[in-house]
VOVEX-957374 format. One record per residue: x, y, z of N, C-alpha, C in turn. Coordinates in pm, whole numbers, plus 50000, padded with zeros to 5 digits. Layout:
<recs>
XYZXYZXYZ
...
</recs>
This chain:
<recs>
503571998312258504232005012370504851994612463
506171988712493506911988612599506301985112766
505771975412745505251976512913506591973613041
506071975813134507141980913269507491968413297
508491958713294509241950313349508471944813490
508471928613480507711928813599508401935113708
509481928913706510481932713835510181948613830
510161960613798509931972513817508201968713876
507411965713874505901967313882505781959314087
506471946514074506481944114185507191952614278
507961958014232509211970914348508311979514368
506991982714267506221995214312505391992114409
504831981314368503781976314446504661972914601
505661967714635506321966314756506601980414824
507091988514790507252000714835506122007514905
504372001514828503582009914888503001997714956
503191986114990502901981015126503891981015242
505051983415206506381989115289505641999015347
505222009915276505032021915345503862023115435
502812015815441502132009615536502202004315680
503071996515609504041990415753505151999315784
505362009815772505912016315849505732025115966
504322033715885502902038415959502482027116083
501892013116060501592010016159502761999616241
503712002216229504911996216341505802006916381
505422022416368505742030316478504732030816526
503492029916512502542032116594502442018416683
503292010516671503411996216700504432000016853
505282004916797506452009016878506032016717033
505202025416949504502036417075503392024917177
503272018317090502182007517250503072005117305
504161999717246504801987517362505511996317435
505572009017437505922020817537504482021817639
503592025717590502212034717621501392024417659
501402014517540499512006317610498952010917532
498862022917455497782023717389498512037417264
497192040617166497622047517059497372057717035
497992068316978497622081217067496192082717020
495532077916900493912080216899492822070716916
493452067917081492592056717127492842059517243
491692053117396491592053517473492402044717507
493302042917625494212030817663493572017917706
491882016017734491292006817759490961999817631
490982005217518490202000917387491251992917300
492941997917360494171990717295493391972317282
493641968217203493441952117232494451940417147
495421935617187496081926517116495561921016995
494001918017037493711907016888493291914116802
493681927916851493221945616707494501938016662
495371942616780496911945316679497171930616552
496801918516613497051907616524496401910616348
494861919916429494151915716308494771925616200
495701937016251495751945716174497261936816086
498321928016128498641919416111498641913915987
497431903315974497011896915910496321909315771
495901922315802495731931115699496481931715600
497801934015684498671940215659499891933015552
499301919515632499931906815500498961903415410
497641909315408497411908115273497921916215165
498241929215246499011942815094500501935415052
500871927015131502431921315071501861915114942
502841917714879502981909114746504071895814796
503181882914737503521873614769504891868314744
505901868014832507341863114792508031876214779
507481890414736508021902214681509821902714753
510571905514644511911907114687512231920914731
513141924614787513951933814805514801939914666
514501948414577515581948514462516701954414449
517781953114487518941954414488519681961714377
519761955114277520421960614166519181953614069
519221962413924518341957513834518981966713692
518221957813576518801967713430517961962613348
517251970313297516451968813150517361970313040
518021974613012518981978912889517961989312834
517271998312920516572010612813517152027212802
518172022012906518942039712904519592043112768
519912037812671520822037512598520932026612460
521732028812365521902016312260523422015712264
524212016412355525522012212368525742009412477
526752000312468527251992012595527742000312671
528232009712645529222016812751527972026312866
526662031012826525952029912873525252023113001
526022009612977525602003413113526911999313198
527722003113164529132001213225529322011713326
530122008513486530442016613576530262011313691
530582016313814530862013613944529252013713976
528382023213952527022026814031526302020714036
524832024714054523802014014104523452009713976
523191997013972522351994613821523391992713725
524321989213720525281988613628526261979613631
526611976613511527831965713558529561975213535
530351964713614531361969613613532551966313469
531851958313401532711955013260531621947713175
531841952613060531071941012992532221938012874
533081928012858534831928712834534661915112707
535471916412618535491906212490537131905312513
537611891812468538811893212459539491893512312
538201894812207538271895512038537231897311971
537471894611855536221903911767535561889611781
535951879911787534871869311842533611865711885
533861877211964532731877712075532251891312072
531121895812023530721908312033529021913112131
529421919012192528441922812293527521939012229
526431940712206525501951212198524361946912263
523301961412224522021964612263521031966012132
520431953712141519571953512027518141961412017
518071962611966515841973311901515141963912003
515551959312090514471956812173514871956312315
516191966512348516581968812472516521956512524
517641947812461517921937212548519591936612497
520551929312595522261926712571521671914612499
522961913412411522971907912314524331902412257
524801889812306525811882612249526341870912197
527371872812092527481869411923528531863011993
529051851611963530331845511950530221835711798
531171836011729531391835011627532741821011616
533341822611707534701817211744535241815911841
536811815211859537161812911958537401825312080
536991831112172537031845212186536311839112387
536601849012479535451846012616535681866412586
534791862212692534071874012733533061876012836
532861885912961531471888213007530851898713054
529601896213152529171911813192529301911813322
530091916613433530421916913540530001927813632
529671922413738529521930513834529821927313988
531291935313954532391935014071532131944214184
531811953614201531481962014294530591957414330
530731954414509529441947114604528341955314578
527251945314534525921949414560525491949714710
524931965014783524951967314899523521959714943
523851948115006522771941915087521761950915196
522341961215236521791966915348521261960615444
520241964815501519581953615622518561941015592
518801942415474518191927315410518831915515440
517781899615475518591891115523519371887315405
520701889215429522111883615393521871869015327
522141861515202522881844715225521521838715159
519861845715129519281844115099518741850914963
519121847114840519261857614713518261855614593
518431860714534517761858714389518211863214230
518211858614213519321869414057517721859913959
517341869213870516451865613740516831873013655
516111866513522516101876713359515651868513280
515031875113187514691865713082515711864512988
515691853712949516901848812801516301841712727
516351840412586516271835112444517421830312429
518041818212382519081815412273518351815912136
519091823712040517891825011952518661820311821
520031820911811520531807711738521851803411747
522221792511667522911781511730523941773511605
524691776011579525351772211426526031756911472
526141754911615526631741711626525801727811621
526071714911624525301705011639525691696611772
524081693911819524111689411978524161700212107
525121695712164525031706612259525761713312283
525701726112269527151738812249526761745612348
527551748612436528141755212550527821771612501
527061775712575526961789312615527351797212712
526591807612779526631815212882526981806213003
527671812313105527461806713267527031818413364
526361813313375525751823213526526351821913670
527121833013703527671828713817527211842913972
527311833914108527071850114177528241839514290
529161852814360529811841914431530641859814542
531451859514522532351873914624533571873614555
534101886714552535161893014514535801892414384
534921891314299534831890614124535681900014115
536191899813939537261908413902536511914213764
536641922213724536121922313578537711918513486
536831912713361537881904413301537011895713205
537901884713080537611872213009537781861213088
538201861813205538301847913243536981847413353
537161830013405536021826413504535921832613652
535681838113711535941839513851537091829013946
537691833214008538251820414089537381812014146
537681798414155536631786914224536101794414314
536941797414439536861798614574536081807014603
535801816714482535071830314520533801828014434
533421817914349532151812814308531391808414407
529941811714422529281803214491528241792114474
528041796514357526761788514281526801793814147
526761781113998526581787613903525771776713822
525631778013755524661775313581524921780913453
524971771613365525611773813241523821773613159
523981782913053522461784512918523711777412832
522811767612786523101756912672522261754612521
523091759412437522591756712305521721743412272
520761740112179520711725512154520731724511961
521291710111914521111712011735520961724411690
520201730511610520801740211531519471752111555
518571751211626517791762011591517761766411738
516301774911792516321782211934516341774412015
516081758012012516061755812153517061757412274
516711759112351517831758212478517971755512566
518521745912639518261748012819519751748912910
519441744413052520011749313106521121736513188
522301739213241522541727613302523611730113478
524091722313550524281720813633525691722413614
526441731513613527701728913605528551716713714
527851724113815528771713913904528871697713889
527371696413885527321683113801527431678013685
527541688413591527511683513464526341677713399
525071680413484523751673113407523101684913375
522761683513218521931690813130520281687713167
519601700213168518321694813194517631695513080
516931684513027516621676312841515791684612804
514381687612908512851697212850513411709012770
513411708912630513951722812609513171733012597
513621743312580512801755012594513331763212429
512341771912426512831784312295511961794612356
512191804612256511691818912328512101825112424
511571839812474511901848112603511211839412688
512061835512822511941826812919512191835513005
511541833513150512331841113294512811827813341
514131835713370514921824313476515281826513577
515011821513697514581825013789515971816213904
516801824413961518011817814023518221819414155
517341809814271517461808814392518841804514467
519841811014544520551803414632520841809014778
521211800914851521081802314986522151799015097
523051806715126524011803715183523661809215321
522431810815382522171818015498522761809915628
522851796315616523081787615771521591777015773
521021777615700519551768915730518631773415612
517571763415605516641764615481516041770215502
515771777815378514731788615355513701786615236
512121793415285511341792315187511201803015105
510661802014948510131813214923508761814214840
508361821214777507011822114698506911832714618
506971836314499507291846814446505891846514341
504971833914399503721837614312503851833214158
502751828314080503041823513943503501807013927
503271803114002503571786414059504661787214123
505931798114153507011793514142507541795314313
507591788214350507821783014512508351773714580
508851770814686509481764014733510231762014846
511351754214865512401756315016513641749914973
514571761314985515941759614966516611756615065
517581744315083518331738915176519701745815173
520361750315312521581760015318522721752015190
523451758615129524401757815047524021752314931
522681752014882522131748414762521551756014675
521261754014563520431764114479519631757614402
518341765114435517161762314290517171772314138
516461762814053516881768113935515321768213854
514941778413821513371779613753513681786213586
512941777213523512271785613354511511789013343
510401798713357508981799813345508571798213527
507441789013561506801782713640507201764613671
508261764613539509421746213618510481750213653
510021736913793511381742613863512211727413761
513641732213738514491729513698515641718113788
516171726713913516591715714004516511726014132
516531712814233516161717014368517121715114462
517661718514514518311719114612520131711914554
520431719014422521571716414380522911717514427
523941715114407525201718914522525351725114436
526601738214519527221750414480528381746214461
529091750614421530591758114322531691753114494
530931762214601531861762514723530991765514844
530671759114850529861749915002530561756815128
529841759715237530501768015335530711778415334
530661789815197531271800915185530271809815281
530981821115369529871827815488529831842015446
530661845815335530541860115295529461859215218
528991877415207527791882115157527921878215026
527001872114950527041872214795525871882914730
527661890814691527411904314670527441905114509
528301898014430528931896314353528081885214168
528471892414072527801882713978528351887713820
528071874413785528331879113632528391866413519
528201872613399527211857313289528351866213209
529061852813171529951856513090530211841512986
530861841812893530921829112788532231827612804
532831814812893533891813812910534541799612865
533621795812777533991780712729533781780612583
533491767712491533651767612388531901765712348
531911768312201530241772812185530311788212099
529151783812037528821792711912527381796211910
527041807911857525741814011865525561822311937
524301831411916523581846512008522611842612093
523521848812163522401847412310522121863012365
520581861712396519621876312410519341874112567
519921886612648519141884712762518301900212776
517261899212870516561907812905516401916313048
515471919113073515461925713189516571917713329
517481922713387517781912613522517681921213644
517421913313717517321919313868518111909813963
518731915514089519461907114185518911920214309
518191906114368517391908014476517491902614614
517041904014724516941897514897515321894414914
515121879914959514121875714944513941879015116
512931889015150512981894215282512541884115411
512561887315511511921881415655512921890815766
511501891515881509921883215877509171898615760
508621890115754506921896315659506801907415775
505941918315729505401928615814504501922715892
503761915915816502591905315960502951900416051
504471891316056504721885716143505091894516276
505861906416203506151917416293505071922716364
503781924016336502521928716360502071922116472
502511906916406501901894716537502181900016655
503931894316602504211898216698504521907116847
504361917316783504011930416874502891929816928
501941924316889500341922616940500321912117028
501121906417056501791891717147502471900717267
503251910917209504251914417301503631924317416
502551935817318501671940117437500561934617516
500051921517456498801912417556499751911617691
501471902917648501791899717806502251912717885
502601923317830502711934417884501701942217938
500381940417905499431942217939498411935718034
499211922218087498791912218181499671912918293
500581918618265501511919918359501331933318425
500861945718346500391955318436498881952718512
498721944718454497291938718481495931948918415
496591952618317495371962918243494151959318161
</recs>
């Protein structure tokens, strides 16, 4: 039997410590009106309750837990057109420019693409992913991928992973300007291994890998560094206009330069498409593009428990 995608298991589990903290930060709301709660005496209110409830309250967070934005198992369906469209969860093209390049859904609900020759192609998703009130500039895009084989010798150019604003669906690359950060999956000699490399720099990273891998794609265009923790070793602090890059639990590179440095629009935008030269099938799996949140509900907790002590010194209560 099919078990539930992590990314689906953590969204559940976030939702029902979300819903927690919602319960106790209107009731949060009503002190810093009142002083106290409506099933409590107004003498019994006490700041270092509110902290402790706080610190509760960040224990139900799941550690690092994202915001999930858009996500796709490939299980609705065994055709591409299936996951094609404007809506949530979907991409807006998944486009070949020849029989070259052929894109399906294999017996194990994962995309699945063949290049044979000379041919690009990708899976796009042009229609902004709606950030909502999630912090902006701070992102995540994952999935697991296999290269699972490889007819060239050395190193053959695969997939590029790109997330950047105002994508087009299409065979070609995004414009520079509207890239923000990308990474190329790289073939190696002739069997599964694979890794990953730096486009901007052009450095391949050597440790190779085979098998279903999660890859895990931090970047950060917020104005200042940000941390995150998503649990499973995989953690860290991203410096503004850089991106980290994870396989598993290694981190890959840290604080890499982007495509276009400075860019201040939302990166809404993404898509892994094979736009260079390179031969062989490449399998991806579950993906999700996510907002790595702040503050935490605790901090919010603190804080309010801060906000009624001096409000409460000031009435002198």
């Amino acid at each position: 039997m099919r078990q539930p995608p992590y990314h689906f298991c953590v969204f559940n589990e976030m939702i029902f410590a979300r819903a927690f903290g919602a319960i106790f930060i209107s009731n949060i709301l009503r002190v810093m009106k009142t002083a106290s709660f409506p099933f409590m005496p107004r003498k019994t209110v006490s700041p270092r309750a509110l902290l402790l409830m706080g610190y509760i309250l960040g224990g139900l967070q799941i550690a690092g837990a994202q915001t999930i934005l858009w996500s796709q198992d490939f299980s609705s369906g065994s055709n591409i057109s299936d996951y094609v469209g404007s809506g949530p969860n979907l991409f807006d093209g998944i486009t070949t420019s020849g029989s070259n390049l052929t894109w399906s859904i294999n017996a194990n609900d994962q995309l699945e693409a063949e290049r044979t020759g000379t041919a690009t192609g990708a899976a796009t998703r042009s229609t902004d992913i709606d950030l909502g009130a999630v912090q902006a500039g701070f992102l995540r895009l994952d999935f697991d991928a296999p290269i699972v084989t490889s007819p060239t010798s050395g190193y053959g150019f695969a997939l590029n992973v790109l997330v950047g604003k105002d994508f087009s669906v299409g065979n070609a690359r995004p414009l520079e300007a509207n890239r923000f950060a990308e990474f190329g999956l790289s073939t190696f000699a002739d069997g599964p291994e694979w890794t990953v490399r730096n486009i901007k720099g052009a450095v391949f990273y050597t440790p190779y890998s085979s098998g279903l891998q999660t890859v895990t794609f931090v970047f950060n265009n917020s104005g200042s560094s940000q941390s995150y923790d998503f649990g499973d070793g995989v953690s860290g602090t991203t410096a503004n206009d850089t991106f980290d890059l994870w396989i598993g639990a290694t981190q890959v590179y840290n604080d890499a330069g982007v495509t276009t440095p400075g860019m201040t629009a939302d990166i809404t935008d993404f898509a892994i498409g094979w736009y260079v030269v390179g031969e062989g099938t490449v399998v991806l799996g579950d993906i999700s593009y996510g907002a790595i949140p702040e503050p935490t509900a605790a901090a919010l907790l603190a804080g309010a428990g801060l906000t009624v002590a001096l409000l409460r010194r000031r009435r002198g209560c």
